[in-house]
C-alpha positions as CSV (number, residue, x, y, z in Angstrom):
1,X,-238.9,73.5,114.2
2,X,-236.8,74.9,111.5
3,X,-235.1,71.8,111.3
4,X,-233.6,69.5,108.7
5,X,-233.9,66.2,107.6
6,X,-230.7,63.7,107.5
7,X,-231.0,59.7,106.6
8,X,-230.3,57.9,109.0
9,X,-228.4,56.2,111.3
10,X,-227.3,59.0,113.3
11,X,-223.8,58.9,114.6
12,X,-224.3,57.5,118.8
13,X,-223.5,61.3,119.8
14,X,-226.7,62.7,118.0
15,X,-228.9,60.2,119.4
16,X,-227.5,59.9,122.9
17,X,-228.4,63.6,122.9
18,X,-231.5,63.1,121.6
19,X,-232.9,61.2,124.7
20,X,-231.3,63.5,127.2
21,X,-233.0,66.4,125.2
22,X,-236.6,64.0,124.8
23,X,-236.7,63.1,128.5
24,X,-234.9,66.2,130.2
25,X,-237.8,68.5,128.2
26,X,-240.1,70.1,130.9
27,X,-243.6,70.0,130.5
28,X,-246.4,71.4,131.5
29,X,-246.1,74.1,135.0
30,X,-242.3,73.2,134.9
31,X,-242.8,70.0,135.9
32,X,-241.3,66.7,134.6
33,X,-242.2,65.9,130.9
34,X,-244.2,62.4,130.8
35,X,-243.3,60.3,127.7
36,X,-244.6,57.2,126.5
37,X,-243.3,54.3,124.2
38,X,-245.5,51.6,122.7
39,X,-243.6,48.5,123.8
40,X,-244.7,46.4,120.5
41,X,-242.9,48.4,118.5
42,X,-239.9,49.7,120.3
43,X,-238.5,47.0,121.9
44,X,-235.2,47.8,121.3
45,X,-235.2,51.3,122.4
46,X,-236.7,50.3,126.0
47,X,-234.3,47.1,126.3
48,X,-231.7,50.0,125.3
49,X,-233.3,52.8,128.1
50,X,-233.2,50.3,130.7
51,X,-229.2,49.4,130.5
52,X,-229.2,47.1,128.1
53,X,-226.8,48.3,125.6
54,X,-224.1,51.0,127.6
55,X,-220.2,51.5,127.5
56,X,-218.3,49.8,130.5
57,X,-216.5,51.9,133.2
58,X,-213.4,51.4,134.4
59,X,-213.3,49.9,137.7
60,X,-210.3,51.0,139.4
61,X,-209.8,54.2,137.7
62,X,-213.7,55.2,137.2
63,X,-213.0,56.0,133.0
64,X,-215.4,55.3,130.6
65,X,-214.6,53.0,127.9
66,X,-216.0,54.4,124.7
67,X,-215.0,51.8,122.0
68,X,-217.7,49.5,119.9
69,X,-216.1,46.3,121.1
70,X,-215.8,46.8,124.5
71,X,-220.1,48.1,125.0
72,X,-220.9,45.1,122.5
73,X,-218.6,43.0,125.1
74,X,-220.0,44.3,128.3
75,X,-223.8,44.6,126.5
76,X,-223.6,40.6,125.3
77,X,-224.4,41.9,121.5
78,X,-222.7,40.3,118.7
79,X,-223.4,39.2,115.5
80,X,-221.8,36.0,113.1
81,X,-219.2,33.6,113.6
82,X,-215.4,33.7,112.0
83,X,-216.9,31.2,109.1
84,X,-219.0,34.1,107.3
85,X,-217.3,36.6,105.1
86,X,-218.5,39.9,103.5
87,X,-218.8,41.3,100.3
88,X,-216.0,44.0,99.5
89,X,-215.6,46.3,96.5
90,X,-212.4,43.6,95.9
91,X,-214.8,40.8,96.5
92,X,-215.2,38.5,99.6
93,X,-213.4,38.7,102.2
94,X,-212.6,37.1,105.4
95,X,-213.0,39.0,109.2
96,X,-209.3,39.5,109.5
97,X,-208.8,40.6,106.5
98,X,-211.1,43.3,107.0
99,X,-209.8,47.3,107.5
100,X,-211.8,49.8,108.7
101,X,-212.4,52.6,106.0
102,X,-212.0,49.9,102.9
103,X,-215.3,50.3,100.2
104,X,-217.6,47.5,101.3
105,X,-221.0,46.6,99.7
106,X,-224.0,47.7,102.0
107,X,-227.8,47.1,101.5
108,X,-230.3,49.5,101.6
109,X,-233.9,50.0,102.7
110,X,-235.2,50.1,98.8
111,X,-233.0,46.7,98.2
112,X,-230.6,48.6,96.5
113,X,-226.7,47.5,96.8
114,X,-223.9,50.6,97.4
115,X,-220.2,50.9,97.9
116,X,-219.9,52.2,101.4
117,X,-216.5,52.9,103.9
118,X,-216.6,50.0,106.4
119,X,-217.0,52.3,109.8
120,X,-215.4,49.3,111.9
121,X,-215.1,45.9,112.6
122,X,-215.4,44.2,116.0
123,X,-214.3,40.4,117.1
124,X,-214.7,38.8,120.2
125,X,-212.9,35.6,121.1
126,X,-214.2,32.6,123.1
127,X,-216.7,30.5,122.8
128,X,-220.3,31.7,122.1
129,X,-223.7,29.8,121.2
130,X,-225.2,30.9,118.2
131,X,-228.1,30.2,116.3
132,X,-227.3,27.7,113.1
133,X,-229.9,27.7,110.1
134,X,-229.4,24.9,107.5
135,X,-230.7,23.5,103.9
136,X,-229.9,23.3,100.6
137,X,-230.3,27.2,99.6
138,X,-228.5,28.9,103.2
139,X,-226.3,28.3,105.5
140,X,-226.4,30.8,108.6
141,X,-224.8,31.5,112.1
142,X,-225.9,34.2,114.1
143,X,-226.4,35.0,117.7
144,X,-230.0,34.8,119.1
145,X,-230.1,39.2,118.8
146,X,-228.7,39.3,115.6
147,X,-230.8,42.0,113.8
148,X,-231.3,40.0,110.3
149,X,-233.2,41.6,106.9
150,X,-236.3,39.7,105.8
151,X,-239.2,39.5,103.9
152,X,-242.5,39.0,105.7
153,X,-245.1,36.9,104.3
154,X,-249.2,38.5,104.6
155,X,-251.6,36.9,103.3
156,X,-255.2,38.6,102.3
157,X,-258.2,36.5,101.0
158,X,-258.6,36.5,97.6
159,X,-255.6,38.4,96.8
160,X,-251.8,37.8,96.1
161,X,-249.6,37.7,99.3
162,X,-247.6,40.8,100.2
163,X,-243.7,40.3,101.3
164,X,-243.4,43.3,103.1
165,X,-239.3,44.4,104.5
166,X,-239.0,44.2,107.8
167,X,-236.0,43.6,110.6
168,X,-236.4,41.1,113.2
169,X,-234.2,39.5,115.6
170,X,-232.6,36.2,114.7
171,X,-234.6,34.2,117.8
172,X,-238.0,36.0,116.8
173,X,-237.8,34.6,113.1
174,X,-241.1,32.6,112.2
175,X,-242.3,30.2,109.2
176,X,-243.7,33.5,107.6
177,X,-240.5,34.9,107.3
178,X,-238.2,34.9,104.3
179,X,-234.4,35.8,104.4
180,X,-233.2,38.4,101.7
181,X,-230.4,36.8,99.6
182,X,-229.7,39.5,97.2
183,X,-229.6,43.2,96.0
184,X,-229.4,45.0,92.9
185,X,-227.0,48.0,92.0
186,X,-227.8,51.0,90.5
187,X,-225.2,51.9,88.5
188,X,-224.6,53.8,84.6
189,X,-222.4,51.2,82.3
190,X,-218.8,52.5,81.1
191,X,-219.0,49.1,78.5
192,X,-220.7,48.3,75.8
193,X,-222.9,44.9,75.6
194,X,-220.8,43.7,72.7
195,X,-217.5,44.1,74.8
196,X,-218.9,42.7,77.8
197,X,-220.6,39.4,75.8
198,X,-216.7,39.4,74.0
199,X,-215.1,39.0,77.2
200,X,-217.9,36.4,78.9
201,X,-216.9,34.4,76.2
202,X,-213.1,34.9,76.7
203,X,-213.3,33.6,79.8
204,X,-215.6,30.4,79.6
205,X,-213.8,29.2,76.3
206,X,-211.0,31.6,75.4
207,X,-206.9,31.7,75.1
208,X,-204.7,34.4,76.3
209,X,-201.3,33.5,74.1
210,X,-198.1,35.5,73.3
211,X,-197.7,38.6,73.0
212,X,-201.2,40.3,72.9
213,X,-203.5,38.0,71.2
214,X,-206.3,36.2,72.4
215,X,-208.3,33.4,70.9
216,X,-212.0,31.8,71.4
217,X,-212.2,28.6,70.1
218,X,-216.2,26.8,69.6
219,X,-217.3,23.6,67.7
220,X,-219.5,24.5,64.4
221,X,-221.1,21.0,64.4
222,X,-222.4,20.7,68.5
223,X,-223.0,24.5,68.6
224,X,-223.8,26.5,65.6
225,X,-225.8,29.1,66.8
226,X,-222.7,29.8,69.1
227,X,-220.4,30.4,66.3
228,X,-223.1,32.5,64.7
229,X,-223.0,35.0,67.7
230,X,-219.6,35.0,67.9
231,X,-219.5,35.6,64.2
232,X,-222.2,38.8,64.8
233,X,-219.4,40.2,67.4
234,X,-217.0,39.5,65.2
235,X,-218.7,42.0,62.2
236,X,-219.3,44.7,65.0
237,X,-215.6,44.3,66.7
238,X,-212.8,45.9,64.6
239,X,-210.0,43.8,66.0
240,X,-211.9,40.5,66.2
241,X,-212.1,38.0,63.2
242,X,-212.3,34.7,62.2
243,X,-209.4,32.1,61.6
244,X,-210.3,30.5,58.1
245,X,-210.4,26.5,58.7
246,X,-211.7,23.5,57.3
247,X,-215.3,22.7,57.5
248,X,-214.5,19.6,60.1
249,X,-212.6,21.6,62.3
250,X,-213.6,23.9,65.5
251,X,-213.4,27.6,64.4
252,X,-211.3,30.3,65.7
253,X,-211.4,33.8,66.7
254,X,-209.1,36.4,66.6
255,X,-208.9,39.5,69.1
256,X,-205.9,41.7,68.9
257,X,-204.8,45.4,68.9
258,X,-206.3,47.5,72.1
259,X,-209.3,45.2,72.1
260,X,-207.5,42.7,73.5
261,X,-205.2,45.3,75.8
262,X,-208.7,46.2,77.5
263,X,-210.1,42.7,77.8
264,X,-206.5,41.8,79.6
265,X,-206.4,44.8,81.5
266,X,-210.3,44.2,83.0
267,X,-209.9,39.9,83.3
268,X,-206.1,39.4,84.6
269,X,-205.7,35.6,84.3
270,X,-209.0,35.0,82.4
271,X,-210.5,36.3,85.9
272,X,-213.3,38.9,85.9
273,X,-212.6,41.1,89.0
274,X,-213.3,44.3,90.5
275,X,-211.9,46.2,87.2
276,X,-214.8,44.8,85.2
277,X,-217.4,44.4,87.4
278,X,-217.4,47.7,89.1
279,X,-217.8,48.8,85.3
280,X,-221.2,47.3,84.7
281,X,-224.9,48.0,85.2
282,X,-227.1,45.1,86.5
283,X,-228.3,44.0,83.3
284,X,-224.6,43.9,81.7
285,X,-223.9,41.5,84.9
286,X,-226.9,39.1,83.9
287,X,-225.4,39.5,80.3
288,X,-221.7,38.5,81.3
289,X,-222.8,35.4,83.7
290,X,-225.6,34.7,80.7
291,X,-222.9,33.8,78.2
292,X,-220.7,32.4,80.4
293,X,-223.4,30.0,81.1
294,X,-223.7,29.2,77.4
295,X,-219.6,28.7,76.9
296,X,-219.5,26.6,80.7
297,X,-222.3,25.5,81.9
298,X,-225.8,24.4,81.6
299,X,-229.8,24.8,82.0
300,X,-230.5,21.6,84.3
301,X,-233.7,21.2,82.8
302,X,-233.7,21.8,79.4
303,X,-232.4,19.7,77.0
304,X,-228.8,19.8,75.7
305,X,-229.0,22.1,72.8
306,X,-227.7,25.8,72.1
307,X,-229.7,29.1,73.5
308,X,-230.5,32.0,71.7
309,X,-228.9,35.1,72.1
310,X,-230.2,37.2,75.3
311,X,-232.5,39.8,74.5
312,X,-231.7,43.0,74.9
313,X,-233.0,43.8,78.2
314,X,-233.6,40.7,80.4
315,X,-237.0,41.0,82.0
316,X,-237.3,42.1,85.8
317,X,-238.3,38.3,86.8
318,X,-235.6,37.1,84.8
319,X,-237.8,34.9,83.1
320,X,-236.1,35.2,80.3
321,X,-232.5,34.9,82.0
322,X,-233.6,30.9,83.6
323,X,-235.7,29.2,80.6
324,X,-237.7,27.9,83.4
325,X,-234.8,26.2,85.0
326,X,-232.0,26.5,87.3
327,X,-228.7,27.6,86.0
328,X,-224.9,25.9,86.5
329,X,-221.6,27.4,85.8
330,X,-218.6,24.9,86.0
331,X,-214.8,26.1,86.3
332,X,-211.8,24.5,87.0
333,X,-210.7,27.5,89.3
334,X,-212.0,28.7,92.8
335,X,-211.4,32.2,92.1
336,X,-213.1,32.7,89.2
337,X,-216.4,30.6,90.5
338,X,-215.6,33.1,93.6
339,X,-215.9,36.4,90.8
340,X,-218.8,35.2,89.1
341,X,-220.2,34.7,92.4
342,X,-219.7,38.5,93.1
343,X,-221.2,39.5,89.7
344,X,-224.6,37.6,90.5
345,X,-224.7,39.1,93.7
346,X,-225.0,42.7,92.4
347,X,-227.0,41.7,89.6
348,X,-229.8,40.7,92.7
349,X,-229.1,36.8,91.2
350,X,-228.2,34.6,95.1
351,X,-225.6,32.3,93.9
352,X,-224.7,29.2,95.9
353,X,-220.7,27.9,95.5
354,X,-220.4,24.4,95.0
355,X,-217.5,22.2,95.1
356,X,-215.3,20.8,93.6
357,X,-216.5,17.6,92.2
358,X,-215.1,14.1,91.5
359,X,-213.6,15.9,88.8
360,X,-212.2,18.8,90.8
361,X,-214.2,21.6,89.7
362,X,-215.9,24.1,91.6
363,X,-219.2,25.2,90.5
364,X,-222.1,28.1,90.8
365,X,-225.8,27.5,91.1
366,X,-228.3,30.4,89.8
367,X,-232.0,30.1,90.7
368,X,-235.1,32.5,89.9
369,X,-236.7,31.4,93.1
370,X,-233.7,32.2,95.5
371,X,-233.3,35.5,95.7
372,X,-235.2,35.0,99.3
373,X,-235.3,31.9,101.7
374,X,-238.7,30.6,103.6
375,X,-237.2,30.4,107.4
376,X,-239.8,27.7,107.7
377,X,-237.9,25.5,105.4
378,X,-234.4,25.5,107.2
379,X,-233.0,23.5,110.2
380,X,-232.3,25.7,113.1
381,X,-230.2,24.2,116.1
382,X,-227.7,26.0,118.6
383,X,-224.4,25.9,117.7
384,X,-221.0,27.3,119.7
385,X,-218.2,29.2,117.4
386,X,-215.1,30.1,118.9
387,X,-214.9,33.6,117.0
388,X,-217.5,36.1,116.6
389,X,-217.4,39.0,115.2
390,X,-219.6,42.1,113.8
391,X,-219.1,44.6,110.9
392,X,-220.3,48.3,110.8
393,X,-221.5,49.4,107.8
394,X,-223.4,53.1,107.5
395,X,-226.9,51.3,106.1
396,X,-227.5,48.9,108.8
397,X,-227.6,46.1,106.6
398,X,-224.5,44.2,104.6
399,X,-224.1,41.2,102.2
400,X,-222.2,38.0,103.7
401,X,-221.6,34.6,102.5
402,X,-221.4,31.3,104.8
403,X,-220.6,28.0,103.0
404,X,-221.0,29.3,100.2
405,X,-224.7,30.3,100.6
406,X,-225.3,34.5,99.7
407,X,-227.6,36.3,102.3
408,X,-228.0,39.7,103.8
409,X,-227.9,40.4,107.3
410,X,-228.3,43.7,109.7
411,X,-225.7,45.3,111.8
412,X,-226.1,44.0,115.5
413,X,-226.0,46.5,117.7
414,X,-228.2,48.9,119.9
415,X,-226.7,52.3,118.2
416,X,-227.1,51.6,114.5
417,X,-231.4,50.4,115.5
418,X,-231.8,53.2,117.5
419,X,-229.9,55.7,115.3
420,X,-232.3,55.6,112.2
421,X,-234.9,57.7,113.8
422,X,-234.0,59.2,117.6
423,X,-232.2,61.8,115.9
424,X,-234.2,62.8,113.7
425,X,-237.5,62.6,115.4
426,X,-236.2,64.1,118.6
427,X,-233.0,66.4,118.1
428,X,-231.3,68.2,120.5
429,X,-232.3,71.5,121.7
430,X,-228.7,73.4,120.9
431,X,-229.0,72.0,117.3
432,X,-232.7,73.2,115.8
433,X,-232.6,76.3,114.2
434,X,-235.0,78.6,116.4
435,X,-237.5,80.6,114.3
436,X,-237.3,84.7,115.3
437,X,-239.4,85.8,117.7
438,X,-242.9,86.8,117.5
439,X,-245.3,89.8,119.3
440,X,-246.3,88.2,122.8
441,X,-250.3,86.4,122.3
442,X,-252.1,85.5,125.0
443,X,-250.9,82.5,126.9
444,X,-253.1,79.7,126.0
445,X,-252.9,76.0,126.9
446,X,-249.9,74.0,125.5
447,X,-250.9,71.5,123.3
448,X,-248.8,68.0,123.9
449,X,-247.9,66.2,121.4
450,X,-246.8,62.3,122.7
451,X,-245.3,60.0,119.8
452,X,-244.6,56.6,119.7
């Protein structure tokens, strides 16, 4: 055809013109061109052909109204309640505190995670049943359409089961499907390791004081190997050093100079936020919530003794990352359980928020086995919200948090399904670049060619 080739979706425009250009092509002896659809696998598009998803029209004065909200309205589509939130560049964030064009985190076909411009975001009041999935791992609301992201379980005899990608509709979900939690970025580091272990440390058991200084304080007797690493940064750190003290008493690090300018400037309020974590690769994410782990938290089942340092890459099952066990970061403040959070998020780690406790602090859950959920092990029961509403994100897919339970979930909407292919496949007449003509051959039958 002469043609290109553009990822999809395609804006509504290109496909819209697409089907006029499909169905309005004329076939054989002039007459009506006959296409065909397989109905197992496009669904959507004949639900969508036959009225299903369409902009409203103005009663009294005939206008067509050609916003999101109103054909997602008018079409019944919609998508999760006013309790889930979304991942942002800034971190999460709340439906109303949403803005169209702001960077939002989107997922993509390969599972990879990318900062995207939110296209738009639509609510609609009043009260609306939903589908509510439950258990210890997720915590889910989404109407019976909702387009979600999963995992699909095969089986073959004698051979490993496959967990092939797929996108199914919340209502269609089965026991042999599992919910995607997390992503992974792809991303080149600005820091080095030793920088971002320095300020992991700062934050689980450091001191911002006067002036510029910052100190890390650790116990020599209950965790030696600690003060060992900390002493190994120390010799590679120019402006870090240790405090001399007496033998009975916990030692003391020293950062000052522009070290500790930088590790202010990235963790305002001992917080890691979006000026340190957009900074990092996925493995320097592991690192940071690796030795925040050691400094605040714990291995739940291992015994109560210090870790060895992380190796230098962490393995891609992060076997090497859990210690066979599932790991527990405790912190006195929400925000920062809310950051680290974020961080294990884009390091394809699904964190659950806890909290807070008897003792008022809020906690994060890290397990190798949850970065997908069996849909077969949650409750499911209809529910009613009073809010709904839907973001629109270019990939088709975001990351959103409920309860504090990680997931990903599709776009809901006819356009954004439809748009990955229609345009492509089938593009308009006016835009395909013609080739020059030939000589005149001898007319000989037209071949028809009648895709799925």
């Amino acid at each position: 055809l002469g043609g290109g080739f553009e990822p999809g979706p395609q804006d509504w425009d290109r496909v819209r013109q697409a089907l006029l250009a499909l169905h309005n092509r004329a076939g054989k002896g002039g007459r009506k061109r006959f296409v065909m659809y397989d109905p197992e696998e496009n669904d959507l598009l004949l639900r969508a052909l036959g009225g299903r998803f369409h902009f409203p029209r103005d009663r009294a004065t005939g206008a067509i109204n050609g916003t999101w909200v109103a054909a997602k309205r008018v079409s019944g589509i919609f998508c999760v309640d006013h309790e889930t939130d979304m991942l942002t560049a800034e971190g999460w964030r709340r439906f109303d505190q949403l803005v169209k064009g702001q960077l939002v985190i989107a997922y993509r076909a390969d599972g990879k995670l990318q900062e995207v411009p939110l296209e738009g975001v639509s609510v609609f009041e009043g009260l609306h049943r939903g589908l509510a999935f439950e258990s210890a791992s997720l915590n889910m609301w989404l109407t019976p359409e909702h387009r979600c992201v999963v995992h699909r379980r095969v089986c073959r005899p004698g051979r490993p089961a496959l967990f092939l990608p797929e996108i199914r509709r919340a209502d269609a979900l089965t026991s042999a499907d599992y919910i995607v939690r997390a992503g992974t970025v792809t991303r080149r580091p600005t820091l080095s390791d030793d920088f971002v272990r320095l300020c992991a440390w700062i934050a689980s058991e450091g001191h911002y004081k006067e002036g510029n200084s910052i100190t890390v304080v650790q116990s020599p007797e209950a965790n030696g190997p600690y003060c060992q690493a900390l002493d190994e940064l120390a010799a590679r750190l120019p402006e870090m050093s240790r405090r001399p003290t007496q033998p009975t008493r916990l030692a003391v690090w020293s950062v000052t100079g522009d070290l500790a300018c930088l590790v202010r400037l990235l963790m305002p309020e001992k917080v890691p936020g979006p000026a340190l974590w957009r900074r990092l690769s996925r493995h320097q994410l592991g690192l940071f919530l690796y030795e925040m782990a050691r400094g605040d938290g714990h291995w739940a089942n291992r015994a109560d003794h210090p870790l060895p340092d992380p190796p230098t890459k962490f393995w891609r099952s992060w076997g090497n990352f859990f210690w066979n066990s599932t790991v527990r970061i405790h912190q006195s403040r929400e925000e920062v359980i809310d950051a680290l959070q974020v961080m294990a998020a884009l390091a394809g780690l699904a964190g659950t928020k806890r909290g807070p406790d008897a003792q008022g602090r809020w906690g994060l859950s890290l397990s190798a086995h949850r970065h997908r959920s069996c849909v077969g092990r949650l409750r499911k029961h209809m529910e009613t919200a009073p809010w709904v509403w839907c973001p629109q994100v270019v990939t088709g897919a975001w990351v959103a948090r409920r309860h504090g339970h990680v997931f990903v979930t599709g776009n809901s909407h006819m356009v954004d399904a439809l748009g990955y292919g229609v345009g492509v496949l089938y593009p308009p007449e006016d835009w395909v670049q013609k080739p020059p003509q030939r000589p005149s051959r001898p007319e000989v039958a037209p071949r028809t060619w009648m895709g799925r």
